[in-house]
PDB file of N, CA, C and O in Angstrom:
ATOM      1  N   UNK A   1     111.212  33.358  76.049  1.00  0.00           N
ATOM      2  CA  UNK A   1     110.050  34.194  76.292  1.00  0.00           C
ATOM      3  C   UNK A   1     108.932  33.317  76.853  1.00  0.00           C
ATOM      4  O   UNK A   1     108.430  32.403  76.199  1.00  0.00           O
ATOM      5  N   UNK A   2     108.555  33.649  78.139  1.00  0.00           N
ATOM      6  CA  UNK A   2     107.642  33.057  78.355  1.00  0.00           C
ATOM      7  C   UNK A   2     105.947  33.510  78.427  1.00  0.00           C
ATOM      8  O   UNK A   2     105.061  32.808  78.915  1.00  0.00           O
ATOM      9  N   UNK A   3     105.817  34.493  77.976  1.00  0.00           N
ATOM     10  CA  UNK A   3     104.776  35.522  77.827  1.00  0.00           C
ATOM     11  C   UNK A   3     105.024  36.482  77.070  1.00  0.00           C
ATOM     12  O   UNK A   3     105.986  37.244  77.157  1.00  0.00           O
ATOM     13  N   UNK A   4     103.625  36.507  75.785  1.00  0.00           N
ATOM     14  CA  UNK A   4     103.878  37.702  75.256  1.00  0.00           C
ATOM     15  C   UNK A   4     102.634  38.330  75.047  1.00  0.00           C
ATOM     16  O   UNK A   4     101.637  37.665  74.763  1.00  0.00           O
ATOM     17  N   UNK A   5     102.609  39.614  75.168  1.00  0.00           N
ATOM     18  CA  UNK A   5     101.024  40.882  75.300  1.00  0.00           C
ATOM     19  C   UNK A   5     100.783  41.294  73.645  1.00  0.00           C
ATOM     20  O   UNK A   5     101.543  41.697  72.765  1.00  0.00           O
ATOM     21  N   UNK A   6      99.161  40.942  73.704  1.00  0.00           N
ATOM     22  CA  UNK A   6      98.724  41.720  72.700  1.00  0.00           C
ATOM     23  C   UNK A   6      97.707  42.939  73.013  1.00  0.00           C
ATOM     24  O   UNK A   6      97.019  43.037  74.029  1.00  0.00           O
ATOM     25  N   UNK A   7      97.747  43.755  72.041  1.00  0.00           N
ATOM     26  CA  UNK A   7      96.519  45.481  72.712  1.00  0.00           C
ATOM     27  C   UNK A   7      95.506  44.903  71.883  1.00  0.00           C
ATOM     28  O   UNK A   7      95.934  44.784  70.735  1.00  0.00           O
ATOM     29  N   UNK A   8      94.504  44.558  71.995  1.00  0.00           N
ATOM     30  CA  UNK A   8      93.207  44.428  71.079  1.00  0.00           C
ATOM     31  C   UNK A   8      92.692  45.684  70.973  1.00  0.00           C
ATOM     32  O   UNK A   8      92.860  46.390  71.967  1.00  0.00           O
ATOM     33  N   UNK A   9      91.956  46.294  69.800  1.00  0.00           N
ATOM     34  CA  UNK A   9      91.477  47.497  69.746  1.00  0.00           C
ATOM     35  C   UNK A   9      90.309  46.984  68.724  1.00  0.00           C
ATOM     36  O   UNK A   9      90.548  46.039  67.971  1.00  0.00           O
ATOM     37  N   UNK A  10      88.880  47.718  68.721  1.00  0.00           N
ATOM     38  CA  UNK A  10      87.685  47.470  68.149  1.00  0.00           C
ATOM     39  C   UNK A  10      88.115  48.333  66.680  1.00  0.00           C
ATOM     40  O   UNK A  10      88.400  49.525  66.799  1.00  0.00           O
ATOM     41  N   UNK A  11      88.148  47.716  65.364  1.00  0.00           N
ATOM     42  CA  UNK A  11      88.727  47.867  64.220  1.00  0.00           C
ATOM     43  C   UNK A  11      87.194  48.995  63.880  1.00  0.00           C
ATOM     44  O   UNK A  11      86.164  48.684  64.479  1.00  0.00           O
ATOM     45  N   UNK A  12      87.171  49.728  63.321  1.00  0.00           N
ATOM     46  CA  UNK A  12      86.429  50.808  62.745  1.00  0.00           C
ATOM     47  C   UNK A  12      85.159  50.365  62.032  1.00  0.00           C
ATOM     48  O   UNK A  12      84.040  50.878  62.042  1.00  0.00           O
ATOM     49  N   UNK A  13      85.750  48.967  61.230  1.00  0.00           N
ATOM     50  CA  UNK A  13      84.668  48.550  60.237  1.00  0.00           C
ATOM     51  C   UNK A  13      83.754  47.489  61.305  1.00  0.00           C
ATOM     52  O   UNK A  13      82.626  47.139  60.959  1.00  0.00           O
ATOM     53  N   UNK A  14      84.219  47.122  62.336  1.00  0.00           N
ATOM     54  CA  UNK A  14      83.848  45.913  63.154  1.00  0.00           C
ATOM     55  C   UNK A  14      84.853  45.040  63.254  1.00  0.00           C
ATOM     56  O   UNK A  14      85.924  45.089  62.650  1.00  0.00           O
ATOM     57  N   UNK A  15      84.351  43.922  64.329  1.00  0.00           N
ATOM     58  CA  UNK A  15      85.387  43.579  65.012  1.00  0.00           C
ATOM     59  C   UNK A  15      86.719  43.932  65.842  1.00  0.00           C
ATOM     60  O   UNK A  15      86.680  45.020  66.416  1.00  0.00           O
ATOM     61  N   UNK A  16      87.738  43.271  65.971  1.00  0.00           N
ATOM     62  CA  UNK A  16      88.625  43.653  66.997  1.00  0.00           C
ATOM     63  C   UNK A  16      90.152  43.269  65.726  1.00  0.00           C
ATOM     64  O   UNK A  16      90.256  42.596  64.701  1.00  0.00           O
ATOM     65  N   UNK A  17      90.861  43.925  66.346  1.00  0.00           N
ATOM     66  CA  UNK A  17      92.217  43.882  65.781  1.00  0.00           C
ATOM     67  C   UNK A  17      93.642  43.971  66.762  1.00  0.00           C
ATOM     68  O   UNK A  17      94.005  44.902  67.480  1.00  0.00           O
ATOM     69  N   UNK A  18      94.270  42.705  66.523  1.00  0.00           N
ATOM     70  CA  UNK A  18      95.154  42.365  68.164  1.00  0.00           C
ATOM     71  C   UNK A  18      96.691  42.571  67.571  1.00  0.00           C
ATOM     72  O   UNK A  18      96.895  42.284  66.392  1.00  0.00           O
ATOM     73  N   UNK A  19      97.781  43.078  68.410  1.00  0.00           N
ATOM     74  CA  UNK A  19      98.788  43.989  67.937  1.00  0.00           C
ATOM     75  C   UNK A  19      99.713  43.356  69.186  1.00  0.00           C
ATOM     76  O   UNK A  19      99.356  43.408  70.363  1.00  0.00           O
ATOM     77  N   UNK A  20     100.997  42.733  68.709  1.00  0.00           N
ATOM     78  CA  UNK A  20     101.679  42.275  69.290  1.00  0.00           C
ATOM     79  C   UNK A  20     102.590  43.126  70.063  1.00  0.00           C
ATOM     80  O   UNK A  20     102.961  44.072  69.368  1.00  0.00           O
ATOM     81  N   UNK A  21     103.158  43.141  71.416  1.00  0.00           N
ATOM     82  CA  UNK A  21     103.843  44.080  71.680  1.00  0.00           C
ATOM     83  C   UNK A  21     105.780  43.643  71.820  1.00  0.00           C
ATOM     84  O   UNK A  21     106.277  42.697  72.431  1.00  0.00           O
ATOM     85  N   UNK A  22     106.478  44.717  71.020  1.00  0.00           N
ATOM     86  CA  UNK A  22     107.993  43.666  70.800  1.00  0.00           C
ATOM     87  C   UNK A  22     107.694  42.900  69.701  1.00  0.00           C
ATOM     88  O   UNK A  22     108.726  42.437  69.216  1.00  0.00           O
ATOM     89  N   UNK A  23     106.765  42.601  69.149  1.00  0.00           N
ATOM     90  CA  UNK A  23     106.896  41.375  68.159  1.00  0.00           C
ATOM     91  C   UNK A  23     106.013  42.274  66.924  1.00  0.00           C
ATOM     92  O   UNK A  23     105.320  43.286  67.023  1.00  0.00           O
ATOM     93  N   UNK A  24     106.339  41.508  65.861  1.00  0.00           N
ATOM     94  CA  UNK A  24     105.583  42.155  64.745  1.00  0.00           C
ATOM     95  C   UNK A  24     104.402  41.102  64.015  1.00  0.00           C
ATOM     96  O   UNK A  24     104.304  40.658  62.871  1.00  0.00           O
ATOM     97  N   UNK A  25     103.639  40.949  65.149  1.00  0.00           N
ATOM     98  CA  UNK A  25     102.348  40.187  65.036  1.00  0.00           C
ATOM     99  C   UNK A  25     101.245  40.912  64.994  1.00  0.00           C
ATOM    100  O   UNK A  25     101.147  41.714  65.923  1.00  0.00           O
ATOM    101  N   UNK A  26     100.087  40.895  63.967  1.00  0.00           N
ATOM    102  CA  UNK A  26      98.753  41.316  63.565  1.00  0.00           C
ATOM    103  C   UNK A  26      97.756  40.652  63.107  1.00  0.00           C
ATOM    104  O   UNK A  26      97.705  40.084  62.017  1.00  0.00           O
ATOM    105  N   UNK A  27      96.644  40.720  64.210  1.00  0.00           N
ATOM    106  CA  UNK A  27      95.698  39.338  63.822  1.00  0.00           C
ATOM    107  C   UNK A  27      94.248  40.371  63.555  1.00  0.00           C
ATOM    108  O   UNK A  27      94.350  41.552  63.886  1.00  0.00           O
ATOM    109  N   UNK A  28      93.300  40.016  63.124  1.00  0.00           N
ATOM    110  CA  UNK A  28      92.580  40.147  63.776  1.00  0.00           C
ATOM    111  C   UNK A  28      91.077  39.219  63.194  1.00  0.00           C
ATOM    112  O   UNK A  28      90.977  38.122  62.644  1.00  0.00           O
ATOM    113  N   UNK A  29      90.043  40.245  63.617  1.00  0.00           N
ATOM    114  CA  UNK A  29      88.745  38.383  63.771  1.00  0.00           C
ATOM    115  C   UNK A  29      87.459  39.535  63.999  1.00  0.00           C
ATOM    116  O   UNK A  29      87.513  40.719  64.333  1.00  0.00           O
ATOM    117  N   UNK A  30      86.496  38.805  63.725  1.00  0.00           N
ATOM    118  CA  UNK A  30      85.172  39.429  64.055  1.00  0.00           C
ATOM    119  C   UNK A  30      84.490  39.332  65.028  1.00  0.00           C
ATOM    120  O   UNK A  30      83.408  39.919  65.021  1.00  0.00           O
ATOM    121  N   UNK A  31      84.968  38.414  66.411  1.00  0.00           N
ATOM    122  CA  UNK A  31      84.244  38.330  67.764  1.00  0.00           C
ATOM    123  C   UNK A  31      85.302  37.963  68.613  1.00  0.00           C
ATOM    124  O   UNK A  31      86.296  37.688  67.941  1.00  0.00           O
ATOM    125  N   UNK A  32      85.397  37.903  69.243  1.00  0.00           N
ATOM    126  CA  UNK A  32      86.722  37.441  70.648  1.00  0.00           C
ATOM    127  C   UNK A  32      86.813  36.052  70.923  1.00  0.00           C
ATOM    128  O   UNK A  32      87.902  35.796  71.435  1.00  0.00           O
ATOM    129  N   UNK A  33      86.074  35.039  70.777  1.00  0.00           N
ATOM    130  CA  UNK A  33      86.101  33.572  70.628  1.00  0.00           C
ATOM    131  C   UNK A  33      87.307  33.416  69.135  1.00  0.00           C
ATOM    132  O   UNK A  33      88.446  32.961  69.243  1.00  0.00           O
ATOM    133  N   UNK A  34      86.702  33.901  67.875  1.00  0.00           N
ATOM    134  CA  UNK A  34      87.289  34.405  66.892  1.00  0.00           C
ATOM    135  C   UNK A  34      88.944  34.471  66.711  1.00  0.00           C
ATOM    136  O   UNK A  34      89.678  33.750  66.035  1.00  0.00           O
ATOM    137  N   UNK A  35      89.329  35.867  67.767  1.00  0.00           N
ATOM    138  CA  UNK A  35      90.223  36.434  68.189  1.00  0.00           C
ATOM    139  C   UNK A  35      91.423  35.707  69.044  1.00  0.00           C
ATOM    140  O   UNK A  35      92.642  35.659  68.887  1.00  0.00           O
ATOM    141  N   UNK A  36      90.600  35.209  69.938  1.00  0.00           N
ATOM    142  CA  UNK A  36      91.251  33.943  70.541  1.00  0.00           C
ATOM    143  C   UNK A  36      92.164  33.021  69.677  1.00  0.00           C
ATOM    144  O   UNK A  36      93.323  32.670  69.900  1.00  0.00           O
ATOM    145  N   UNK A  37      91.489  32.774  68.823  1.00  0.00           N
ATOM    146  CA  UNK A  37      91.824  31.090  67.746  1.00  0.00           C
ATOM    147  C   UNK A  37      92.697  31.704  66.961  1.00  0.00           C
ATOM    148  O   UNK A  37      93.763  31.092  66.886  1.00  0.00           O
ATOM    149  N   UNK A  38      92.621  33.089  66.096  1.00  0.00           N
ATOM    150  CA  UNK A  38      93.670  33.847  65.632  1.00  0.00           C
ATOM    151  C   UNK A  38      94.579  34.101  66.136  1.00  0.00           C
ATOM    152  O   UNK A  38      95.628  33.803  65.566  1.00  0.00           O
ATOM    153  N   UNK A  39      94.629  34.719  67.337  1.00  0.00           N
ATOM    154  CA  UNK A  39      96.406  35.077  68.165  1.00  0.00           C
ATOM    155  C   UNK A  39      97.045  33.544  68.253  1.00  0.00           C
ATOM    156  O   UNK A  39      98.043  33.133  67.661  1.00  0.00           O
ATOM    157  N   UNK A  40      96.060  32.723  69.286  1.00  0.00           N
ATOM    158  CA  UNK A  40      96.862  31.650  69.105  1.00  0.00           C
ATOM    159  C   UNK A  40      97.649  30.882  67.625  1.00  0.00           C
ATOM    160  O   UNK A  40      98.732  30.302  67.540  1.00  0.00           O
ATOM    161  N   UNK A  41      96.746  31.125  66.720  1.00  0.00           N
ATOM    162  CA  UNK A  41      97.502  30.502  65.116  1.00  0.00           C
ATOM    163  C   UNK A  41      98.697  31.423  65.279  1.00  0.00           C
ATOM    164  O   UNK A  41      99.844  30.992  65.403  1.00  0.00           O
ATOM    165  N   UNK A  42      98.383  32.695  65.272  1.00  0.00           N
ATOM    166  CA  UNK A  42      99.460  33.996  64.690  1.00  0.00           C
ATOM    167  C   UNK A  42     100.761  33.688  65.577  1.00  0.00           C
ATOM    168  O   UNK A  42     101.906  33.824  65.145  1.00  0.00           O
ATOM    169  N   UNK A  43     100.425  33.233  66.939  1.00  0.00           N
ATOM    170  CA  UNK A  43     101.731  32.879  67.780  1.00  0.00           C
ATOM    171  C   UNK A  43     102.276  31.838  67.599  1.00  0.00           C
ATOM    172  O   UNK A  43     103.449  31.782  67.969  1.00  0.00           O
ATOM    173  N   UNK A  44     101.858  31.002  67.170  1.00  0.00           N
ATOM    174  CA  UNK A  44     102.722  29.324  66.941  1.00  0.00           C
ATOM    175  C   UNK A  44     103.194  29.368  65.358  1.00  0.00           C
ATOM    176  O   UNK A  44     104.032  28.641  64.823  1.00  0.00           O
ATOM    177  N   UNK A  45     102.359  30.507  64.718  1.00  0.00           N
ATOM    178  CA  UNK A  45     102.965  30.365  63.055  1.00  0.00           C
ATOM    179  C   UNK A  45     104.574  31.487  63.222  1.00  0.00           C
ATOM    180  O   UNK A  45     105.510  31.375  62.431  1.00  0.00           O
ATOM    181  N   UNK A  46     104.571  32.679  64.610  1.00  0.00           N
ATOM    182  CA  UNK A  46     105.502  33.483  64.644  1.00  0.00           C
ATOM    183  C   UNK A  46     107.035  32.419  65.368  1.00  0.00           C
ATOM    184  O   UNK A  46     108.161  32.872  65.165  1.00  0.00           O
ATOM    185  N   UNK A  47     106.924  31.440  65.944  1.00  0.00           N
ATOM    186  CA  UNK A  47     107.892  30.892  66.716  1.00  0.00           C
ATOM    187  C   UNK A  47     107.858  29.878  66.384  1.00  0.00           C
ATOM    188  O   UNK A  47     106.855  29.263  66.023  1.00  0.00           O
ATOM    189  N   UNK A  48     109.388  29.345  66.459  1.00  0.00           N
ATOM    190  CA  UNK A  48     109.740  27.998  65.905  1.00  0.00           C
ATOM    191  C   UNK A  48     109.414  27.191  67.076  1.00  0.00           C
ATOM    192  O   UNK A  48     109.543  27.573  68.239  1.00  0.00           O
ATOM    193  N   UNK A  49     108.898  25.824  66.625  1.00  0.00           N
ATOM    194  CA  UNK A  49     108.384  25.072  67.595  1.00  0.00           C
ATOM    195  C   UNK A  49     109.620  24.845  68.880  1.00  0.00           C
ATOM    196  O   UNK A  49     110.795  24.537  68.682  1.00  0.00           O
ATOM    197  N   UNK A  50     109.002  25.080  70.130  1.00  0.00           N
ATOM    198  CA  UNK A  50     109.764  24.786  71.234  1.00  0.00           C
ATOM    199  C   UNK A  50     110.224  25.997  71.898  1.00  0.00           C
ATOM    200  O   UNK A  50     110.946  26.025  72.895  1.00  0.00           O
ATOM    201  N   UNK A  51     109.640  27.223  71.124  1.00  0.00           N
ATOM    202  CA  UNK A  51     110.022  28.403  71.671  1.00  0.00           C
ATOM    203  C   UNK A  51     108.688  29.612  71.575  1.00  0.00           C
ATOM    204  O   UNK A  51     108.588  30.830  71.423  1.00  0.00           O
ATOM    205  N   UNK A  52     108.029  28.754  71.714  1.00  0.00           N
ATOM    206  CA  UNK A  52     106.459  29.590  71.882  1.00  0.00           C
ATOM    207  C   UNK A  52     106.047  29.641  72.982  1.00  0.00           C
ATOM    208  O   UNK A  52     105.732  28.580  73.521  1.00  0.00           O
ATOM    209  N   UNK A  53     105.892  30.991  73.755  1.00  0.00           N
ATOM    210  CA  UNK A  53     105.438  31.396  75.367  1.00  0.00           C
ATOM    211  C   UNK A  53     104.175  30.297  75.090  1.00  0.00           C
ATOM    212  O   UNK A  53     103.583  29.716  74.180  1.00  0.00           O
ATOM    213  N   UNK A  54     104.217  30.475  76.759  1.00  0.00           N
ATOM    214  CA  UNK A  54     103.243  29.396  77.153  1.00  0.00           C
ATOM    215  C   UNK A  54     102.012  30.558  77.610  1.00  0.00           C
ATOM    216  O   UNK A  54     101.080  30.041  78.225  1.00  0.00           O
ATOM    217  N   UNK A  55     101.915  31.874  77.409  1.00  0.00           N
ATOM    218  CA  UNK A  55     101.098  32.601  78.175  1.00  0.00           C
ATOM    219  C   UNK A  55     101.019  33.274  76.818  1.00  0.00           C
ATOM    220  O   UNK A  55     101.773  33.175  75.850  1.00  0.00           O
ATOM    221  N   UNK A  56      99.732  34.099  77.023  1.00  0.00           N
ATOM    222  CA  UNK A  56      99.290  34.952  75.983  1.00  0.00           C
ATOM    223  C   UNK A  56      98.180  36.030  76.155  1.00  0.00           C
ATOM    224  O   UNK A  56      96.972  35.858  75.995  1.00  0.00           O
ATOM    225  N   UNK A  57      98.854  37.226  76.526  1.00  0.00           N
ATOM    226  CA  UNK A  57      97.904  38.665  77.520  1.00  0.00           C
ATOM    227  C   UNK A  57      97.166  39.052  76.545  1.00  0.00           C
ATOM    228  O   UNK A  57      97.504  38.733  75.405  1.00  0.00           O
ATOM    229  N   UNK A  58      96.211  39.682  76.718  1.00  0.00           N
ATOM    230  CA  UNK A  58      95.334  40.467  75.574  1.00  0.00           C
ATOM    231  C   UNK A  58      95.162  41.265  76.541  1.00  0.00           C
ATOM    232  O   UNK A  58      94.896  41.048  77.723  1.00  0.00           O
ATOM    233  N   UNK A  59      95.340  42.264  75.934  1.00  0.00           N
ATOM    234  CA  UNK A  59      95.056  43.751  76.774  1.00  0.00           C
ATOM    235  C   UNK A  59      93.926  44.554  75.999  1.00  0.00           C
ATOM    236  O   UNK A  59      94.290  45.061  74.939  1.00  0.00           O
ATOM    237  N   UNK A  60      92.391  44.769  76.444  1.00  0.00           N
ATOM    238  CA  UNK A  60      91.585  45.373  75.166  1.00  0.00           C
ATOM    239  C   UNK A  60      91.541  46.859  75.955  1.00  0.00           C
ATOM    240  O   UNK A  60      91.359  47.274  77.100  1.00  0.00           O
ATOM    241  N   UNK A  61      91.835  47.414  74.565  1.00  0.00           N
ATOM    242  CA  UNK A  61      91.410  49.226  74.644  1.00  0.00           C
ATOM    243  C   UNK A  61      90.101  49.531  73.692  1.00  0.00           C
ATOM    244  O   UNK A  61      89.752  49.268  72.541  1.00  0.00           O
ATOM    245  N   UNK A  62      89.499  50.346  75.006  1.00  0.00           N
ATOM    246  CA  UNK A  62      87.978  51.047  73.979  1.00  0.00           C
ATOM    247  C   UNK A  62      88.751  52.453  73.944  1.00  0.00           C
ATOM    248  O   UNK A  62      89.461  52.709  74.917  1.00  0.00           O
ATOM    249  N   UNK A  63      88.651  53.562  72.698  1.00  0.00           N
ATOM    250  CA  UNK A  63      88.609  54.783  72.563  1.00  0.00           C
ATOM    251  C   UNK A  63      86.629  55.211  72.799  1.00  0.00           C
ATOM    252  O   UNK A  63      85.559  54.720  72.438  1.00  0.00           O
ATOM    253  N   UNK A  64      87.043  56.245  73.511  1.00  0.00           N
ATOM    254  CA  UNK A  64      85.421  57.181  73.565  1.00  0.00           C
ATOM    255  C   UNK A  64      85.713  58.883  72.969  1.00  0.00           C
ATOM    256  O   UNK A  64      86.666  59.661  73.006  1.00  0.00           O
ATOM    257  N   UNK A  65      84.585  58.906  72.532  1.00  0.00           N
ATOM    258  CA  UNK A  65      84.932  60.637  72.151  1.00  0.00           C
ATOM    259  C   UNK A  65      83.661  61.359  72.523  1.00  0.00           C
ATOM    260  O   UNK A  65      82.657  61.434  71.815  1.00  0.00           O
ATOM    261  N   UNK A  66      83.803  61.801  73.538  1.00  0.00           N
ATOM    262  CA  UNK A  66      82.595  62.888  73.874  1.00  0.00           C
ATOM    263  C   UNK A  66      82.841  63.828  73.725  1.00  0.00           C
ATOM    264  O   UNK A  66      84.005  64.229  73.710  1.00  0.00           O
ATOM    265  N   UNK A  67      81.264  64.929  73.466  1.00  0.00           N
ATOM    266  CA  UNK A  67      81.188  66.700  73.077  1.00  0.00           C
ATOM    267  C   UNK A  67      81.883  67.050  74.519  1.00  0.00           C
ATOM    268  O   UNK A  67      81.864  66.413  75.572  1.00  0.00           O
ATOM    269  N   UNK A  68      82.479  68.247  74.194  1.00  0.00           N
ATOM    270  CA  UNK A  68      82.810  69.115  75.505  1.00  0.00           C
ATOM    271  C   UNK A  68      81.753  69.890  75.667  1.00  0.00           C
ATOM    272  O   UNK A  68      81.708  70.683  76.607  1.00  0.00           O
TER     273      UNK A  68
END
């Protein structure tokens, strides 16, 4: 694997919460500098050394809810 995607989504209480895709990785952090330093731990603690992508996507989703 040489790349693997996470969906960041803004967690309810604050902050962001990052969701591995294919993999069963869940980080999350209170600012995106934060967030950063977490996926990266969460990915080198998920793969045995020598088999950790060298790439790492964050994909962020905002939800909006407007009146009709």
């Amino acid at each position: 694997m040489t790349e693997i995607h996470f969906v960041v989504e803004e967690a309810p209480e604050g902050g962001y919460i990052a969701r591995a895709v294919g993999v069963d990785i869940i980080t999350e952090a209170d600012n995106i500098p934060a967030l950063h330093a977490q996926v990266r731990d969460a990915v080198h603690c998920h793969f045995d050394e020598g088999k950790t992508p060298s790439i790492i996507r964050l994909h962020y989703t905002r939800e909006e809810v407007l009146a009709a």
